[in-house]
N, C-alpha and C positions, 0 to 999 in steps of 0.2 A: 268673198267672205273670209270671215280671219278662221285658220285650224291649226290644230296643233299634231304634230309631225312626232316630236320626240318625250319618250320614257319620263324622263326626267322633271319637262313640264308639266307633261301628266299628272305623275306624283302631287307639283306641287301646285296647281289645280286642286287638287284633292285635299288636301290639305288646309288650301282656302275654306274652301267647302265645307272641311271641317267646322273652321273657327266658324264660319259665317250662323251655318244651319245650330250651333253649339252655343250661338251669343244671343241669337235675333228675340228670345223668350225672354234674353231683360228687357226687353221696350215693352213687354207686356206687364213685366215687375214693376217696370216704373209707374207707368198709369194704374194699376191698381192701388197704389199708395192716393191715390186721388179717388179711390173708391168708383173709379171708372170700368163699369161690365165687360166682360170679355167678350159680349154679344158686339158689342158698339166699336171696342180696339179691332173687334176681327173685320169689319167693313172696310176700317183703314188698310190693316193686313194686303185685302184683296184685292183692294184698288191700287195699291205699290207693287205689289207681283205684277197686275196687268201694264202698269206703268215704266215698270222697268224692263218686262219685255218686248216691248217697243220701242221700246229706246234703245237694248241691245240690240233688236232684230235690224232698226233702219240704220244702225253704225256699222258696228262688227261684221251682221249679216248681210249689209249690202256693199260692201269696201273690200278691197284684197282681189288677190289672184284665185286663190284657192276655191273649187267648189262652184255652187250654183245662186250667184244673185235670191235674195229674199224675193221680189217681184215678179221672176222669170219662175222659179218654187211655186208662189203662189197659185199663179195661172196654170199652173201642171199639177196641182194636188188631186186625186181621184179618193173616191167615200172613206176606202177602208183604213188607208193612214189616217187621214184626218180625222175618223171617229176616232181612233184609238187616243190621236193626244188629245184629242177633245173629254176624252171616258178617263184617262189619268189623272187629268184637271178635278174631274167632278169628286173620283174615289181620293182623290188626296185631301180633297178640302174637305168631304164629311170627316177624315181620319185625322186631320190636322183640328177642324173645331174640336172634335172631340180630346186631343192632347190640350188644348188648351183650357178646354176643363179639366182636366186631369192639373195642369199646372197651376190652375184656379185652384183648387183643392188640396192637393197633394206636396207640391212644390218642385223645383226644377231639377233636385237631389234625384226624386221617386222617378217623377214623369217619364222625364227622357231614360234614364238608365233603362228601365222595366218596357215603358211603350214606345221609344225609337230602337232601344236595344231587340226589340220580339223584333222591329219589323226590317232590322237589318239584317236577320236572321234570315226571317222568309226571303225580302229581297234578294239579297245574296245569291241564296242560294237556285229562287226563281231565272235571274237575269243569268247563272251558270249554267243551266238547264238548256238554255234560250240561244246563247253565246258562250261556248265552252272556253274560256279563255284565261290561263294563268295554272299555276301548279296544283292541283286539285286537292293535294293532301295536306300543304302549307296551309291551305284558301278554307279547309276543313278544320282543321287544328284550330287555324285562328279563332275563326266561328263559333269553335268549341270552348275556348274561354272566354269572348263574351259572352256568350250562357253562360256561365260561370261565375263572372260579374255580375250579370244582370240578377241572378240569386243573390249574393251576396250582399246587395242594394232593398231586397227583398225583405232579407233578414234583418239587413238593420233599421228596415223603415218599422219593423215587425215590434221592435225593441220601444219604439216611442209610445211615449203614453198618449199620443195623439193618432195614432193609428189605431186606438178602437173608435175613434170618432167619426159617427157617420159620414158625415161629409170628408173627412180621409178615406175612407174603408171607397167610397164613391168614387174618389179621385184615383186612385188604386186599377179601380173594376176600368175607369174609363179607359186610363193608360194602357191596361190588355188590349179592348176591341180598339182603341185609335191603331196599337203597332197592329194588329193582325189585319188589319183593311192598309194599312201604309205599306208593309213589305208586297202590296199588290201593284202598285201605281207606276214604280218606277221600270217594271220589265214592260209594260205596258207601252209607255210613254217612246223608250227603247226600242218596241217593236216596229212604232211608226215611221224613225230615221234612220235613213238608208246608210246599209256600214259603211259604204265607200262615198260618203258626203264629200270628204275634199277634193273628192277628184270633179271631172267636167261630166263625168257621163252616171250619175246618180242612175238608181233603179227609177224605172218610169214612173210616174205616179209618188212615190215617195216625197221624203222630208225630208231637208234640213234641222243637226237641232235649232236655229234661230225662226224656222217656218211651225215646227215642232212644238216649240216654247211660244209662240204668241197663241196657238191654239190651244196650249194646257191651261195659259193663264185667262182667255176667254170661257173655258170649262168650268172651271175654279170660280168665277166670279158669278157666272149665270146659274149657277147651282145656287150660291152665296143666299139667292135671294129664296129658296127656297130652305136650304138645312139653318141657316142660321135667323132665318122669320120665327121656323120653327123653337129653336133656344130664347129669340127673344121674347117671346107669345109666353113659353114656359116662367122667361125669369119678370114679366110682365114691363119691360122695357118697352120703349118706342120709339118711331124714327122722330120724332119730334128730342127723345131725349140727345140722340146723336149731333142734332144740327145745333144742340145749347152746348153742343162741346168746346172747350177752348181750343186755339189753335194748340197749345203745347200737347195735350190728345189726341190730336188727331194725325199731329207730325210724330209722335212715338210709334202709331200704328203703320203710317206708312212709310216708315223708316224701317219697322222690322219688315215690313212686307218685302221691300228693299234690297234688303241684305239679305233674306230668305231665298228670292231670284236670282239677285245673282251666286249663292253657292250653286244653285240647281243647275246655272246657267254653265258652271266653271265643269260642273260637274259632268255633266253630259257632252261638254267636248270634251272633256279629260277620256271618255267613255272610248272614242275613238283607235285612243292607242294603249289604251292601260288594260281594256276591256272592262263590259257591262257590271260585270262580278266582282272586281275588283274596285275598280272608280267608285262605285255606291258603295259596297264595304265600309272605304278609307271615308270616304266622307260622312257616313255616320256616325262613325268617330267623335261625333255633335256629341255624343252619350258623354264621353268622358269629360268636354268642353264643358257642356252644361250640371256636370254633377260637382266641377271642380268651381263653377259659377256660386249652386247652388251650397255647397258646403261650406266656403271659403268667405264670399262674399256674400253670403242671403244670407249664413247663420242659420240653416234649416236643422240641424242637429243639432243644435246647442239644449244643454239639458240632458241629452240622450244620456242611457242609465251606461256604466261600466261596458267595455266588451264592446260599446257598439264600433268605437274607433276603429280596433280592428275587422271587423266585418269592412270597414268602407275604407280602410287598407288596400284588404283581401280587393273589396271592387277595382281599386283604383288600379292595382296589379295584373288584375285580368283581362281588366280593358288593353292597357300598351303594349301588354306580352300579346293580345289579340287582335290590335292594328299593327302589329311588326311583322307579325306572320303572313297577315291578308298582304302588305307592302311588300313585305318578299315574296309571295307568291307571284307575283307582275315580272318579277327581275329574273 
C-alpha cells in the first residue's frame, strides 16, 4: 500500500485537504441554484464518499511495498477497530447533514468559519489528547486564534440584516451542534488505525487507513438512510423526487462527495508523520477556503452595514496566523 514517510509531504497532504474539504460546499451551491434540496444532493454526497473509497482502498491500498494489503487487513479486522471507523462514519454524517443545513441557511461565509472552525477546536485538541504529537504551545496558540476568527465571523454575520431571520438565526444554531459532534469523528476514526500502518507488522486486529476509510464511508451511508429519511419526511421531499433529478444533480452531489474523500483520504495518511493533531488542524483550514469562497465568490456580504469588512479582515487574520502556528508546531 502507498504511505508517506516524510514531513514535507505530510504538510502538503494537508493542505490538499485543505482546499478539498474548503471547496466540495460549492457543488452544493451549485444545485441549489436549481432549487435542488440538500436532502436529495446529500444522497449524491454519500454515495461518492462510498465510491471513492473503494477506489482509493483497491488502488493505493492494495499496490506498493509499504504496509499491509487491503485484503490481507480485511481478513484480520477484529469488532473494536472496526466499530470505531464504522461509529466516525455514522457521527460525521449526522454532523455533516446538519452543516449542510447550516449552509442551506446561513451561507458558506457563517457555516464553515463558526461549525467546522468549533469542531477543529475540539478535534484538535481531542486527537492531542489521544496522540501527543507536535509543540503543544505553538499547536495551543494556533487554536487560539481560530477562536478568535471564528468570533470575529460571528460578529460580522451579527451585523447583517439577515441574521435576525429565522431561518439565518437556524442556520447559525445548526452550524454550533454540526462542529461540536464533528470535532468527535475524527479522533475516533484515528483510534481505529494502527500508528505503525506502513510497516509489515501492524497491531493485530487493527487498520489500515484505506481498511479504515471504506468502513467510515459504509458508516456514513447506512446511517444516511436513517438521519437524512428523517430531514427529508421533515422537508416533505421523496425518493421519487431524487430519481426526476437530472444527471447535472446528481453529478454535483457526487463530485463533492468525491473531493470530500479524498481530503479525508490525504488527510489521514498525512496523519501518520505529521501526527493526529496536527494533520486535522491543517486540514481544517477548509474554514478559511470556504469563507474566502464564500465572501469573494458567493457575495454573501454584500450589503453588510460599515465596520463589517473589517471584522471579516480581523477573520481572515486569525485564521493564517492560526494555521501557521498549528504548521509550525509539526516542524
Amino acid at each position: 500500500m502507498f504511505a508517506v514517510h516524510e514531513t514535507g509531504i505530510a504538510i502538503l497532504l494537508c493542505v490538499i485537504t485543505m482546499l478539498g474539504w474548503g471547496s466540495w460546499a460549492n457543488t452544493q451551491k451549485l444545485s441549489g441554484k436549481d432549487r435542488w434540496p440538500f436532502e436529495l444532493f446529500y444522497w449524491d454526497f454519500a454515495i461518492g464518499v462510498l465510491v471513492f473509497s473503494f477506489i482509493f482502498a483497491f488502488t493505493l491500498g492494495s499496490s506498493g511495498w509499504a504496509g499491509v494489503p487491503l485484503l490481507e487487513n480485511l481478513r484480520a479486522i477484529e469488532r473494536g477497530p472496526g466499530t470505531r471507523a464504522m461509529a466516525s462514519g455514522v457521527l460525521f454524517n449526522l454532523s455533516n447533514i446538519l452543516l449542510v443545513v447550516a449552509i442551506d441557511a446561513a451561507g458558506m461565509a457563517v457555516a464553515f468559519p463558526v461549525g467546522v472552525g468549533l469542531a477543529l477546536v475540539i478535534g484538535t485538541l481531542q486527537s492531542y489528547i489521544l496522540s501527543p504529537k507536535g509543540n503543544i504551545v505553538l499547536l495551543a496558540t494556533g487554536v487560539g486564534f481560530i477562536l478568535f476568527a471564528m468570533t470575529m465571523s460571528a460578529l460580522a454575520y451579527r451585523r447583517l440584516g439577515s441574521a435576525k431571520n429565522t431561518t439565518a438565526v437556524r442556520g447559525l444554531a445548526f452550524a454550533i451542534i454540526a462542529g461540536s459532534l464533528m470535532g468527535f469523528f475524527y479522533p475516533q476514526l484515528n483510534a481505529a488505525i494502527s500508528p505503525n500502518f506502513a510497516t509489515q507488522t501492524i497491531q493485530p486486529g487493527s487498520l489500515t487507513p484505506y481498511t479504515a476509510l471504506m468502513l467510515f464511508s459504509i458508516g456514513l451511508l447506512a446511517s444516511n438512510f436513517i438521519f437524512n429519511s428523517i430531514f427529508m419526511r421533515a422537508g416533505k421531499v421523496t425518493y421519487g423526487d431524487y430519481f426526476r433529478g437530472s444527471l447535472r444533480l446528481h453529478s454535483l452531489g457526487f463530485l463533492g462527495g468525491c473531493i470530500w474523500m479524498l481530503a479525508l483520504s490525504f488527510n489521514v495518511l498525512a496523519a501518520g508523520v505529521a501526527g493526529p493533531a496536527i494533520s486535522y488542524a491543517l486540514g481544517q483550514g477548509a474554514t478559511l477556503v470556504a469563507a474566502i469562497w464564500g465572501v469573494l465568490i458567493w457575495r454573501e456580504f454584500v450589503g453588510a452595514p460599515r465596520g463589517t469588512a473589517t471584522l471579516i479582515v480581523l477573520m481572515f487574520i486569525g485564521y493564517v496566523a492560526g494555521l501557521a502556528l498549528i504548521g509550525a508546531a509539526s516542524l
